[in-house]
BADRENSE-422449 format. One record per residue (C-alpha): x, y, z; residue number from 1. Coordinates in nm, 3 decimals. Each point is the difference from the previous one (the first is absolute). Layout:
N
<site <X; Y; Z>; NUM>
...
% end
This chain:
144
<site <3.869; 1.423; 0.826>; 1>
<site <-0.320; 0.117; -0.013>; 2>
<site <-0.281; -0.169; -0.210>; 3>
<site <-0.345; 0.139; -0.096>; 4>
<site <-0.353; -0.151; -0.003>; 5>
<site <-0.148; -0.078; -0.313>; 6>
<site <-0.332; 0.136; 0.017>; 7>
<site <-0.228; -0.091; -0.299>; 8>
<site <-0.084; 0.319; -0.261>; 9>
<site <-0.341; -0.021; -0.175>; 10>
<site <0.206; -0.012; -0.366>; 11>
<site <0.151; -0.284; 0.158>; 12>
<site <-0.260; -0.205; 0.052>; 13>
<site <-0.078; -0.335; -0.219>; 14>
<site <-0.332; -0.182; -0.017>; 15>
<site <-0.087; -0.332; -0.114>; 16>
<site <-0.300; -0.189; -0.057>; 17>
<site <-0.024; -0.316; 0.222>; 18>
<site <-0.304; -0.291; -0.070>; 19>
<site <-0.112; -0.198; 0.278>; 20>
<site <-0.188; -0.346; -0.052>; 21>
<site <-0.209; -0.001; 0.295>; 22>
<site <-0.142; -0.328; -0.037>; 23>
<site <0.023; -0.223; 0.333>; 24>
<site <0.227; 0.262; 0.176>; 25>
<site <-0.117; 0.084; 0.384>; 26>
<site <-0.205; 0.352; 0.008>; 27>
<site <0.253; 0.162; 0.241>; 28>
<site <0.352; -0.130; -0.118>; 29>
<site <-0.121; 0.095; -0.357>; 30>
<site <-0.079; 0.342; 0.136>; 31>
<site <0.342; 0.081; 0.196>; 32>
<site <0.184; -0.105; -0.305>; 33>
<site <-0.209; 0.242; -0.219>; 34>
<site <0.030; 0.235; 0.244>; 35>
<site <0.378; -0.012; 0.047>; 36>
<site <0.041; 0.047; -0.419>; 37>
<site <-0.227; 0.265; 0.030>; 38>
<site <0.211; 0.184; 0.208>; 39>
<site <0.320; -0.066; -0.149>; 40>
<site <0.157; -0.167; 0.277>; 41>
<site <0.130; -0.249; -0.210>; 42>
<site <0.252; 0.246; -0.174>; 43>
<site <0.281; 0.138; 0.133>; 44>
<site <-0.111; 0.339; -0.073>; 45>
<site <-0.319; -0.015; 0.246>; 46>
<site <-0.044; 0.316; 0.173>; 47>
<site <-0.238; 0.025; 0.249>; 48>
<site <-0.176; 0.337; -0.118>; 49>
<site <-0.004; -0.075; -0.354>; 50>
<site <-0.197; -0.217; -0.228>; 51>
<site <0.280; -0.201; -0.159>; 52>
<site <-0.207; -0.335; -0.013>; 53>
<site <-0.118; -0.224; -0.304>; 54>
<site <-0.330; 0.010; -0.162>; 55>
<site <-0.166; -0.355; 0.100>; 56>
<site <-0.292; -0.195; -0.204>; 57>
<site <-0.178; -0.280; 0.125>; 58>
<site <-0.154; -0.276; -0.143>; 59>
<site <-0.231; -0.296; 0.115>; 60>
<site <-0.099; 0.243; 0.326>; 61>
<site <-0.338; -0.261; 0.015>; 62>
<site <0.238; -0.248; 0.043>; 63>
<site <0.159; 0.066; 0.360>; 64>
<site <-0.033; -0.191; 0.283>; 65>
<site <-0.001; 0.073; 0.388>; 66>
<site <0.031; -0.239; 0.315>; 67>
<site <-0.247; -0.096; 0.228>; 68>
<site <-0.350; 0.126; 0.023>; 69>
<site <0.099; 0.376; -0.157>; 70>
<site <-0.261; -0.071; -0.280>; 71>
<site <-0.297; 0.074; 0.205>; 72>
<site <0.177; 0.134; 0.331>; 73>
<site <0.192; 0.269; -0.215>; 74>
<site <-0.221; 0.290; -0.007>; 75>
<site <0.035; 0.330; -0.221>; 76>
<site <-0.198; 0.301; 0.145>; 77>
<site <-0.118; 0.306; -0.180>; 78>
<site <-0.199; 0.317; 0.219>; 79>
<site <-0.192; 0.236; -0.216>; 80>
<site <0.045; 0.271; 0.325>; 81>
<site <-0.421; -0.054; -0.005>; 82>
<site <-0.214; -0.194; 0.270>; 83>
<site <-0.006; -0.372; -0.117>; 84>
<site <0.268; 0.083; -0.263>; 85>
<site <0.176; -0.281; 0.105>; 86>
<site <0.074; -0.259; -0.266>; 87>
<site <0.229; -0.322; 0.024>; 88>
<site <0.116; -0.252; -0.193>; 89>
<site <0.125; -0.364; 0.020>; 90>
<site <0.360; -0.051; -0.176>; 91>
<site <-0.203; -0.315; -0.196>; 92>
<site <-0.216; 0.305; -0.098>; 93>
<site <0.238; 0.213; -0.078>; 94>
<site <0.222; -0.240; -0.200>; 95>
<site <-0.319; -0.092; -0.166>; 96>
<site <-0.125; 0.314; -0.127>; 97>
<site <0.358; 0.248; 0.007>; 98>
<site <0.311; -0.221; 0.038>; 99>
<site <0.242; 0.268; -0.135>; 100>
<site <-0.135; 0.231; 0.365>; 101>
<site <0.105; -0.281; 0.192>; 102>
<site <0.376; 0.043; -0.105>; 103>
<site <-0.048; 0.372; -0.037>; 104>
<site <-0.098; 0.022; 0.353>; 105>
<site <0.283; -0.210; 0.135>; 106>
<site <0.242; 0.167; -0.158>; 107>
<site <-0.170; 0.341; 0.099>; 108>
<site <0.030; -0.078; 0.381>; 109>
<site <0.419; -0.092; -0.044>; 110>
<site <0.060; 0.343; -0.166>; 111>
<site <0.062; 0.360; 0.191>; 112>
<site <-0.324; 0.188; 0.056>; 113>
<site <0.090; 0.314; -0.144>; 114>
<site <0.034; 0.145; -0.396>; 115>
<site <0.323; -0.195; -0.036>; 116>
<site <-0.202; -0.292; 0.016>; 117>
<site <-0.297; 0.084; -0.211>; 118>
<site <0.274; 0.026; -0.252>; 119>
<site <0.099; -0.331; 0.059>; 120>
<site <-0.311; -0.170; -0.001>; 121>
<site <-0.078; 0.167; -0.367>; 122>
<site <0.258; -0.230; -0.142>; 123>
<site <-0.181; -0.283; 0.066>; 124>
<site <-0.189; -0.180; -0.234>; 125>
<site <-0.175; -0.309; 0.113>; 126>
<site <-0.218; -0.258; -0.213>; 127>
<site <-0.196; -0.271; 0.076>; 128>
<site <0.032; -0.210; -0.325>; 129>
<site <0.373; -0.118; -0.170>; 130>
<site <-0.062; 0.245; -0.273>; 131>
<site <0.140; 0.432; 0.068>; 132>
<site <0.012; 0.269; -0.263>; 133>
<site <0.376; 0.094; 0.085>; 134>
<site <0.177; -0.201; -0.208>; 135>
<site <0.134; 0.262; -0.209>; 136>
<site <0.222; 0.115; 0.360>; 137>
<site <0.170; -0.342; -0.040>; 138>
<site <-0.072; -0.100; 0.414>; 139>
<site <0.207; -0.258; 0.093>; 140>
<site <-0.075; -0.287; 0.228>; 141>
<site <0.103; -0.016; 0.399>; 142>
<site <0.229; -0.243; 0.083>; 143>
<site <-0.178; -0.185; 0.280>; 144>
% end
């Protein structure tokens, strides 16, 4: 008998709006989990080449927290391509000022580098407060 391989059609593809309470969570287990939703590997219709993934939103993103001395070891770089363009920043900084880049970025670094994951990281949607302005998508909550 021979049996085909279900291979995921665009028209086929269901998404779902997922909330994450970010509040006390580590910075990097947070960030695979968002990243695995993202990418639909969750469902049992992930395909590798398509975007069948959930949207995510994030709340409390000022609320993280990270082990050890990342707070002011953890440094985020930025190079304007001029001489002394160089700017960096602390993760208290950053945290301080932008905590919805901090997430952003993490979750940036676990996705592919190529359109595909562009896409992906468009369905993100992180806050820093408890409040978001999706609630007419009806996310519901990850089970931890």
């Amino acid at each position: 008998m021979i049996t085909k391989t279900y291979v995921t059609k665009a028209s086929d593809i269901q998404r779902d709006w997922v909330v994450v309470d970010a509040a006390g969570q580590s910075l990097g287990r947070l960030a695979t989990k968002i990243a695995t939703i993202l990418r639909g590997k969750h469902k049992p219709t992930y395909t590798p080449s398509l975007d069948t993934g959930d949207f995510v939103v994030v709340i409390n993103a000022e609320k993280i927290t990270v082990t050890g001395s990342k707070l002011t070891e953890k440094v985020y770089t930025v190079y304007s391509g001029y001489p002394g363009g160089l700017t960096t920043t602390s993760l208290r900084d950053q945290l301080n000022k932008h905590p919805d880049r901090v997430i952003t970025h993490a979750v940036k670094g676990m996705l592919p580098h190529n359109r595909l994951g562009r896409a992906l990281l468009k369905k993100l949607k992180v806050y820093a407060g408890p409040n978001h302005p999706h609630a007419a998508q009806k996310p519901q909550a990850l089970t931890p």
